[in-house]
TORLUM-479812 format. One record per atom (N, C-alpha, C): residue number from 1; residue in three letters; chain; atom name; z, x, y. Coordinates in Angstrom, 3 decimals. Last residue first. Layout:
<sites>
(site NUM "ALA" "A" "CA" (Z X Y)) ...
</sites>
This chain:
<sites>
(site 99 "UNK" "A" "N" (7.187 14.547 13.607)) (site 99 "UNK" "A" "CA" (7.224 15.435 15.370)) (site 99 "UNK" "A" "C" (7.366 16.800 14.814)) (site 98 "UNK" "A" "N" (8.110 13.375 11.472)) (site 98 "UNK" "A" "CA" (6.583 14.082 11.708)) (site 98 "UNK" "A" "C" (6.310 14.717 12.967)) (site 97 "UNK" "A" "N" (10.586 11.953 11.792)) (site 97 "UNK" "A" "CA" (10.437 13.993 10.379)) (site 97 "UNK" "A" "C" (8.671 14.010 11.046)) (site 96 "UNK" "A" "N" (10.287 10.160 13.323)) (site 96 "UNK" "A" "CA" (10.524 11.377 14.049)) (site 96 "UNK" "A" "C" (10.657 12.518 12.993)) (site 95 "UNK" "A" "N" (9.028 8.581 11.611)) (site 95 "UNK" "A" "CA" (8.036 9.047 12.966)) (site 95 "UNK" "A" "C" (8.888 10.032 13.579)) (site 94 "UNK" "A" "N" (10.443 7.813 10.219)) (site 94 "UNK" "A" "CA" (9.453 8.735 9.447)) (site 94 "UNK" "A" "C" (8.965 9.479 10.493)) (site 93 "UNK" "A" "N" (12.794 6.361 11.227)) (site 93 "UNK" "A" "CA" (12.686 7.897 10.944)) (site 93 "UNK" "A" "C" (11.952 8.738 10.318)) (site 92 "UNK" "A" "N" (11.286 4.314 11.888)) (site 92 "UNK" "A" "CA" (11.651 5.267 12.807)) (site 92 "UNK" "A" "C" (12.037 6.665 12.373)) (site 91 "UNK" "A" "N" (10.992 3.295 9.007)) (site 91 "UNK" "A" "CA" (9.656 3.871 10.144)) (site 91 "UNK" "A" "C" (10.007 4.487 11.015)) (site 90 "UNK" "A" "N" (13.460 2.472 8.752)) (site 90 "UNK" "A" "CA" (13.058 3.664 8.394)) (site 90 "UNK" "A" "C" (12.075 3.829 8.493)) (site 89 "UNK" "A" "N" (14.177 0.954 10.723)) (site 89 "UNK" "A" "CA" (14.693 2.387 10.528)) (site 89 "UNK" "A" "C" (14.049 3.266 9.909)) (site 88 "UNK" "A" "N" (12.496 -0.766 10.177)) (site 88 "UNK" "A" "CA" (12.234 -0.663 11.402)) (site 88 "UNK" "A" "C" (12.684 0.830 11.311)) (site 87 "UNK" "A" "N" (13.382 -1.795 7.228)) (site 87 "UNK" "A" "CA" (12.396 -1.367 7.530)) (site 87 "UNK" "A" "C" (12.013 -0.303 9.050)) (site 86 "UNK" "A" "N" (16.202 -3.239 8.697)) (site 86 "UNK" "A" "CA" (15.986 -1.566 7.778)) (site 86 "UNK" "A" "C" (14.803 -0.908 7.485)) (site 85 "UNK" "A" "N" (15.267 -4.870 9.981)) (site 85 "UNK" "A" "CA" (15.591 -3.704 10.960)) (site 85 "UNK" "A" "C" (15.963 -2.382 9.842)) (site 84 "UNK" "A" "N" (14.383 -6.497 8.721)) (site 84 "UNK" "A" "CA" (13.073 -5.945 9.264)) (site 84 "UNK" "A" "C" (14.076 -5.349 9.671)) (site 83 "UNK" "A" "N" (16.837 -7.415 7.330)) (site 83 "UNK" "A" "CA" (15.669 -6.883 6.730)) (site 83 "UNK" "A" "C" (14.764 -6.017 7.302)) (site 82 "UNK" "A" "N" (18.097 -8.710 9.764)) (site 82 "UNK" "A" "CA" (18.936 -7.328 9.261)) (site 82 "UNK" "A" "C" (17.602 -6.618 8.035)) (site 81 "UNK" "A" "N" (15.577 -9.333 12.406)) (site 81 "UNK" "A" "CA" (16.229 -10.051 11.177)) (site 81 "UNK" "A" "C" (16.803 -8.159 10.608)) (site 80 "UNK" "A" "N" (15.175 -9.061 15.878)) (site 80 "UNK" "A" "CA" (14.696 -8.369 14.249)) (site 80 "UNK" "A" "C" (15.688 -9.529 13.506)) (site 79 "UNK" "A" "N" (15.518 -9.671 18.617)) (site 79 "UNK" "A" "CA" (14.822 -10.827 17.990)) (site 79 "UNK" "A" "C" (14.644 -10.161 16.410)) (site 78 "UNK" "A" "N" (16.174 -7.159 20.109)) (site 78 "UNK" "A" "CA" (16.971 -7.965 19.868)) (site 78 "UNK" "A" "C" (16.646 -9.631 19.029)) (site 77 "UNK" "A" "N" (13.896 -5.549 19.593)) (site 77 "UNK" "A" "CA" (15.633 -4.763 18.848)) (site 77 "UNK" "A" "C" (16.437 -6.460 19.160)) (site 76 "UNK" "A" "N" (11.159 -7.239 18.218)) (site 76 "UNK" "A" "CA" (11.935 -6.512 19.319)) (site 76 "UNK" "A" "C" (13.469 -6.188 18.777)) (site 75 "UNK" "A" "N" (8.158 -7.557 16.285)) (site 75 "UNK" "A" "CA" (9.281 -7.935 17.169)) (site 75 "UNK" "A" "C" (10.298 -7.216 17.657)) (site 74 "UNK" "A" "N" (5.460 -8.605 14.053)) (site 74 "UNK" "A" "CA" (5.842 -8.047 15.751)) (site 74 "UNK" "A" "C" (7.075 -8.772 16.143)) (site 73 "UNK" "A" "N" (3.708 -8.198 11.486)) (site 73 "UNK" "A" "CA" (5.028 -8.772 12.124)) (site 73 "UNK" "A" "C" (5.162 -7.970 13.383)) (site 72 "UNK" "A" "N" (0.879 -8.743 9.485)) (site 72 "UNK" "A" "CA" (1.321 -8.145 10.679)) (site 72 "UNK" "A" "C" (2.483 -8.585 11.064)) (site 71 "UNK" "A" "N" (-0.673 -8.212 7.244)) (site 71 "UNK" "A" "CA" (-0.030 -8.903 7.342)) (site 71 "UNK" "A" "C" (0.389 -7.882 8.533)) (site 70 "UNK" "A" "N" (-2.924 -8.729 3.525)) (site 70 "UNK" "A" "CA" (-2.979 -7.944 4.662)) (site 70 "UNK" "A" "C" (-1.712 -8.502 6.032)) (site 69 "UNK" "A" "N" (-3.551 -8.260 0.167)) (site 69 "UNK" "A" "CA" (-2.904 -9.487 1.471)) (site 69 "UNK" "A" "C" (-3.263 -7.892 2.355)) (site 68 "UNK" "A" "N" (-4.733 -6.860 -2.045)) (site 68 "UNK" "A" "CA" (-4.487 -8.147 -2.216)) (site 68 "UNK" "A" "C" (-4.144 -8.826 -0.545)) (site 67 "UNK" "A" "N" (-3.898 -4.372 -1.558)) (site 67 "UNK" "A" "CA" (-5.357 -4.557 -1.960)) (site 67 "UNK" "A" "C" (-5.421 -6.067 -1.943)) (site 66 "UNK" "A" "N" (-1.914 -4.246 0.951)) (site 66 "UNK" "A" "CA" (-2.415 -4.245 -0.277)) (site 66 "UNK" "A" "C" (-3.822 -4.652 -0.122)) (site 65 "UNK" "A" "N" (-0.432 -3.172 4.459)) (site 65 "UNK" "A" "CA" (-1.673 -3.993 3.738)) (site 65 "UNK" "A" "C" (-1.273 -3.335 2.458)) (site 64 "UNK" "A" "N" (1.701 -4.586 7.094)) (site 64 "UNK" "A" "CA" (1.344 -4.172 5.592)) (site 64 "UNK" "A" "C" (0.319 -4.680 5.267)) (site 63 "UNK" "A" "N" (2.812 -3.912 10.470)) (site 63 "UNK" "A" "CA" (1.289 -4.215 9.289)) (site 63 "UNK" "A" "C" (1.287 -3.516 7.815)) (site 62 "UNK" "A" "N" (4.592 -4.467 13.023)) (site 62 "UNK" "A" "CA" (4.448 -3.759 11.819)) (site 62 "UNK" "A" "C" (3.768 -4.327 10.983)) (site 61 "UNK" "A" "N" (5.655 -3.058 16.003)) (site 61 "UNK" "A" "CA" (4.651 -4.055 15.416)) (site 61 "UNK" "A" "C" (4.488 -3.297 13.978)) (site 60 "UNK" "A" "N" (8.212 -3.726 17.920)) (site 60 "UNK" "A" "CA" (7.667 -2.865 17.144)) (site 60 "UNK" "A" "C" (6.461 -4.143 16.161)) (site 59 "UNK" "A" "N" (9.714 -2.762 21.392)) (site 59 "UNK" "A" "CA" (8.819 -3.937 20.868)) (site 59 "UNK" "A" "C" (8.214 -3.295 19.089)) (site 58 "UNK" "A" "N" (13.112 -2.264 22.780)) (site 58 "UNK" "A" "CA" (11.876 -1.747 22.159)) (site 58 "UNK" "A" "C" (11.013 -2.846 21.405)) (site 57 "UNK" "A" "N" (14.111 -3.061 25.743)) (site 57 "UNK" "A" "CA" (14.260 -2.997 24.783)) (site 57 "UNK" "A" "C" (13.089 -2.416 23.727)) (site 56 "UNK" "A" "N" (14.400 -3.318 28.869)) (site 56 "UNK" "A" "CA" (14.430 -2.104 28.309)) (site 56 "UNK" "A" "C" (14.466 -1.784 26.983)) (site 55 "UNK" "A" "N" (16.204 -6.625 29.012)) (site 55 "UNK" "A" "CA" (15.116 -5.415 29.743)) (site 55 "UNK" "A" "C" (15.649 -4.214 28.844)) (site 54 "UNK" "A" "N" (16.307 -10.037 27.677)) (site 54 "UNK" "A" "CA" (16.679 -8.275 27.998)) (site 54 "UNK" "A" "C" (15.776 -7.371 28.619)) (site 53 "UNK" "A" "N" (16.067 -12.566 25.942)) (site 53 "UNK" "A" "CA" (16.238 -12.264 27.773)) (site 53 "UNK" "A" "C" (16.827 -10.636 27.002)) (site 52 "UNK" "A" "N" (14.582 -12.305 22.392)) (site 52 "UNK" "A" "CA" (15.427 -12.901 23.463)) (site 52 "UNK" "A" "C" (15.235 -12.075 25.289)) (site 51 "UNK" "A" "N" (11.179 -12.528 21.575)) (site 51 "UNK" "A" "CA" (12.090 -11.757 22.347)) (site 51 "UNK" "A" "C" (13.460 -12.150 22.760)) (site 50 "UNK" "A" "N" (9.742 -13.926 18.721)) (site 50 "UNK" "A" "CA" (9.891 -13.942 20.315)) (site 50 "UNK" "A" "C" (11.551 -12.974 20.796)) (site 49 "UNK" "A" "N" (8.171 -12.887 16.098)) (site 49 "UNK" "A" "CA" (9.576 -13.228 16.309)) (site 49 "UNK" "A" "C" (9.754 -13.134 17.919)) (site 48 "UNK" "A" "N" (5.406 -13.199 14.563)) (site 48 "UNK" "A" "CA" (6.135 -12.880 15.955)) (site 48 "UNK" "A" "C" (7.693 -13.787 15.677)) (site 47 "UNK" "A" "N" (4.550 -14.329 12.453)) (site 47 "UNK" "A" "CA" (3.876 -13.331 12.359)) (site 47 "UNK" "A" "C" (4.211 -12.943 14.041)) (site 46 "UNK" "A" "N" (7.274 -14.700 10.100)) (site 46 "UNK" "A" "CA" (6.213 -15.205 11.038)) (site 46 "UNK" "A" "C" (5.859 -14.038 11.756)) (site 45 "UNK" "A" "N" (7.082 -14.036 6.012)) (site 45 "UNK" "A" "CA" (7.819 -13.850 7.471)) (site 45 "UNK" "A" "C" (6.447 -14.348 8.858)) (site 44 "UNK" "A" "N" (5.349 -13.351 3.904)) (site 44 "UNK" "A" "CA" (6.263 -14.893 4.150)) (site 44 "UNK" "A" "C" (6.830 -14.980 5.699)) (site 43 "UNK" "A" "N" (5.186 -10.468 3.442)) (site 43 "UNK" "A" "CA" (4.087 -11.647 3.840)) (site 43 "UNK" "A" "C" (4.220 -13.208 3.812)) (site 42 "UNK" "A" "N" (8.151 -9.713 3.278)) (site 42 "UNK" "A" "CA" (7.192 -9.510 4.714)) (site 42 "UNK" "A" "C" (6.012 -10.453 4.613)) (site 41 "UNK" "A" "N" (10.642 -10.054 1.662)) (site 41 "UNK" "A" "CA" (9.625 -11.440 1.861)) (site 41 "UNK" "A" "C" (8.499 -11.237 2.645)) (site 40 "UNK" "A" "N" (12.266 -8.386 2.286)) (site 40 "UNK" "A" "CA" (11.912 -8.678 3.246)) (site 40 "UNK" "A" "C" (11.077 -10.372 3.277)) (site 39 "UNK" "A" "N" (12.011 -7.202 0.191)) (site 39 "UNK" "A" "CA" (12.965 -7.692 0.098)) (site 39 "UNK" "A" "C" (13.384 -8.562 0.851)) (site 38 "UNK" "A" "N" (9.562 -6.196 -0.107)) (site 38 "UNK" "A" "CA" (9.911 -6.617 -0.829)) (site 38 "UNK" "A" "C" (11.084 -7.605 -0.659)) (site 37 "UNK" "A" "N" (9.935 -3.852 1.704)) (site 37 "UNK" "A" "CA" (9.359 -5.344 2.292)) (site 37 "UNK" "A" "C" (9.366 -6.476 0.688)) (site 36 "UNK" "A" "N" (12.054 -2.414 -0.102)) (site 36 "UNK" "A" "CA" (12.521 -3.104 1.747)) (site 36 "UNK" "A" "C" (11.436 -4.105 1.818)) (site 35 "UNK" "A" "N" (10.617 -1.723 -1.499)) (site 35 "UNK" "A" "CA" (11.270 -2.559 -2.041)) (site 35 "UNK" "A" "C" (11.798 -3.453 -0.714)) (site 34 "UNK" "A" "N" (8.761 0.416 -0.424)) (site 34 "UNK" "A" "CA" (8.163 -0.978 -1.039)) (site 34 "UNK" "A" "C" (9.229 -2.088 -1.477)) (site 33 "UNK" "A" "N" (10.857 1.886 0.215)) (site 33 "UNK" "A" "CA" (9.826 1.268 1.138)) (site 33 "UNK" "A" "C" (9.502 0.286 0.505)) (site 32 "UNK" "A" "N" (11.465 3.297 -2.197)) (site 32 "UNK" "A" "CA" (12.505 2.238 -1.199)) (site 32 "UNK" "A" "C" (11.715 1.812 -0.304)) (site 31 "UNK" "A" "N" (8.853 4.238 -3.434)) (site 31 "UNK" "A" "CA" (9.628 3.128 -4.312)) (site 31 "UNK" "A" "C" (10.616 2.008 -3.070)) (site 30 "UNK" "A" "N" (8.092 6.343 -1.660)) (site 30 "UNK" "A" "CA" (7.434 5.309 -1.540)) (site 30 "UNK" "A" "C" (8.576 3.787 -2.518)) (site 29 "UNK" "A" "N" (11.233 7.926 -2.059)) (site 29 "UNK" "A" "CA" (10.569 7.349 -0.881)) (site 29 "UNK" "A" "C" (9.425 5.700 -1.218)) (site 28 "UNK" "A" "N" (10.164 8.719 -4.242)) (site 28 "UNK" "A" "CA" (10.964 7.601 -3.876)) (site 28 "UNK" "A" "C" (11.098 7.615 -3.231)) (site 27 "UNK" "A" "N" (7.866 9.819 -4.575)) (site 27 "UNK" "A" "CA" (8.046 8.692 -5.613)) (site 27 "UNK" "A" "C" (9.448 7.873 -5.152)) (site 26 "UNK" "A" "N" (6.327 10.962 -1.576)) (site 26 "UNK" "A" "CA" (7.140 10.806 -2.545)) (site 26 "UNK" "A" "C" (7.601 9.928 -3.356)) (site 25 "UNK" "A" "N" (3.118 9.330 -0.954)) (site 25 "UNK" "A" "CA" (4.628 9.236 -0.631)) (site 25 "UNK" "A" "C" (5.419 9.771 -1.713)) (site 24 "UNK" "A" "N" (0.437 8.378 -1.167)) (site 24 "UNK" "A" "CA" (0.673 9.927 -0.888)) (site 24 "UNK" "A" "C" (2.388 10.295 -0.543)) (site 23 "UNK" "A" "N" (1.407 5.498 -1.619)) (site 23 "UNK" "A" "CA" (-0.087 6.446 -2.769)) (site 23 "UNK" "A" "C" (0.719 8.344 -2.711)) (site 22 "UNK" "A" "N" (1.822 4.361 1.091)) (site 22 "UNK" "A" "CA" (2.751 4.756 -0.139)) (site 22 "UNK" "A" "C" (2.180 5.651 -1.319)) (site 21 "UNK" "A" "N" (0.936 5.909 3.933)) (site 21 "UNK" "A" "CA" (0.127 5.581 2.477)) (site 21 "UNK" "A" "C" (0.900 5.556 1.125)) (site 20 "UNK" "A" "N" (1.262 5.089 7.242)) (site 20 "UNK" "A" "CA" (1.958 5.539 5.816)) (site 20 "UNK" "A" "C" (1.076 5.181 4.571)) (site 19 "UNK" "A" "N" (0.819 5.801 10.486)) (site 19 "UNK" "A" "CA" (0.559 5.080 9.340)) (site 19 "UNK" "A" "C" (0.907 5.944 8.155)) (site 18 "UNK" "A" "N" (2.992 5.748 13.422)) (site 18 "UNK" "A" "CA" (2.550 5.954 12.504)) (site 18 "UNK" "A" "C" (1.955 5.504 11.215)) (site 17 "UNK" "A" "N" (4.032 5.860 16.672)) (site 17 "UNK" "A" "CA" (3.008 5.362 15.760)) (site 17 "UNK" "A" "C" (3.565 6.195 14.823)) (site 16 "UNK" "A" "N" (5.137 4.810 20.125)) (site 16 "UNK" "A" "CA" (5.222 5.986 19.129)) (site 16 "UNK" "A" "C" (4.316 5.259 17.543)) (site 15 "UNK" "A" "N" (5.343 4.931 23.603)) (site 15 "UNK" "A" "CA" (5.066 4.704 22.055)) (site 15 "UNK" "A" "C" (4.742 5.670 21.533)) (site 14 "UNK" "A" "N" (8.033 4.249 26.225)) (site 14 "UNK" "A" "CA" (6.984 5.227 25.231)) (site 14 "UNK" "A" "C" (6.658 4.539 24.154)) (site 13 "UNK" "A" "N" (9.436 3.433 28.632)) (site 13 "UNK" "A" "CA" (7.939 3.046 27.687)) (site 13 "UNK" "A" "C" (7.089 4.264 27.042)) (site 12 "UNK" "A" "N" (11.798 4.481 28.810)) (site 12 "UNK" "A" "CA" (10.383 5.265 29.692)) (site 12 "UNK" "A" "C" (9.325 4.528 29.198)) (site 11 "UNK" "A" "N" (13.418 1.868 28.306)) (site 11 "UNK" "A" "CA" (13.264 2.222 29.339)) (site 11 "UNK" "A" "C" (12.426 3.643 30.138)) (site 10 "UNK" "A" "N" (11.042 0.499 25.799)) (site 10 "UNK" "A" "CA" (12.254 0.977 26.154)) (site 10 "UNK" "A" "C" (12.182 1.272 27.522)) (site 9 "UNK" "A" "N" (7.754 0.009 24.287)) (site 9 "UNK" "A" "CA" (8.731 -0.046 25.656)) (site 9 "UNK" "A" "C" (10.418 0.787 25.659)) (site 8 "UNK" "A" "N" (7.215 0.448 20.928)) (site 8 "UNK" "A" "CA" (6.457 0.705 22.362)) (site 8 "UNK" "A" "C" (7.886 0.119 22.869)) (site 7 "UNK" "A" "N" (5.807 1.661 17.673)) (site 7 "UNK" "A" "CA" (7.124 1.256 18.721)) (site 7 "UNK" "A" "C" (6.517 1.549 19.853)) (site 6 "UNK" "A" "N" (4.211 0.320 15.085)) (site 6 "UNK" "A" "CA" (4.153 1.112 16.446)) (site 6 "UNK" "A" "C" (5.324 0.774 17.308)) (site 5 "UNK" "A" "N" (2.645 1.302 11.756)) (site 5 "UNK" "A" "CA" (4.207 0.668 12.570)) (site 5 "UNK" "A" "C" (3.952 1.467 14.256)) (site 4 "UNK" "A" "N" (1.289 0.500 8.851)) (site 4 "UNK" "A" "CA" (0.912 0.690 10.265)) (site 4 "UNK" "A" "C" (2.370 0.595 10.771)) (site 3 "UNK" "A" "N" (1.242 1.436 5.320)) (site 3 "UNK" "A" "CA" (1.963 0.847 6.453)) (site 3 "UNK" "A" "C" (1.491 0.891 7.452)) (site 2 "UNK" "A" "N" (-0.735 0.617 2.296)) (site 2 "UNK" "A" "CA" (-0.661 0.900 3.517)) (site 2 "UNK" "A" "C" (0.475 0.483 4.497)) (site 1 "UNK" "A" "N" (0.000 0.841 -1.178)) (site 1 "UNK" "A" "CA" (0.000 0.000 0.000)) (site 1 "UNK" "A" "C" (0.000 0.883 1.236)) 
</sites>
């Protein structure tokens, strides 16, 4: 499976990216990833979760594909579900072992 994940705004608005190829992933690594959206329900989930009122927060957009579905979720530090925010982590910390 493919990941896409992009973080954007905070207070410098930065973004940040990366795509993941579970295929080329350590065996476990790729295994806890797949289980997080797994666990997640991700191609059941809506495809925006709206923002609550805040400034300076971060926006993240996240796209799983299989050979089978394809699927996008977009949402913010204060609109995540406790699922998408372990996902969220740990895209965040892929994107910073690749700096």
């Amino acid at each position: 499976m493919k990941v896409y994940f992009e973080r954007t705004g905070g207070f410098a608005a930065l973004r940040t990216s990366i795509s993941l190829d579970t295929d080329l992933m350590p065996p476990g690594e790729s295994d806890k990833l797949k289980a997080m959206f797994e666990n997640a329900n991700f191609f059941n989930l809506p495809q925006k979760y709206e923002a609550k009122e805040g400034a300076d927060y971060f926006h993240y957009k996240i796209t799983l594909e299989t050979k089978e579905n394809k699927h996008t979720v977009e949402t913010t530090d204060l609109s995540m579900t406790p699922m998408l925010e372990s996902i969220v982590n740990f895209l965040s910390n892929k994107v910073q072992s690749e700096k």
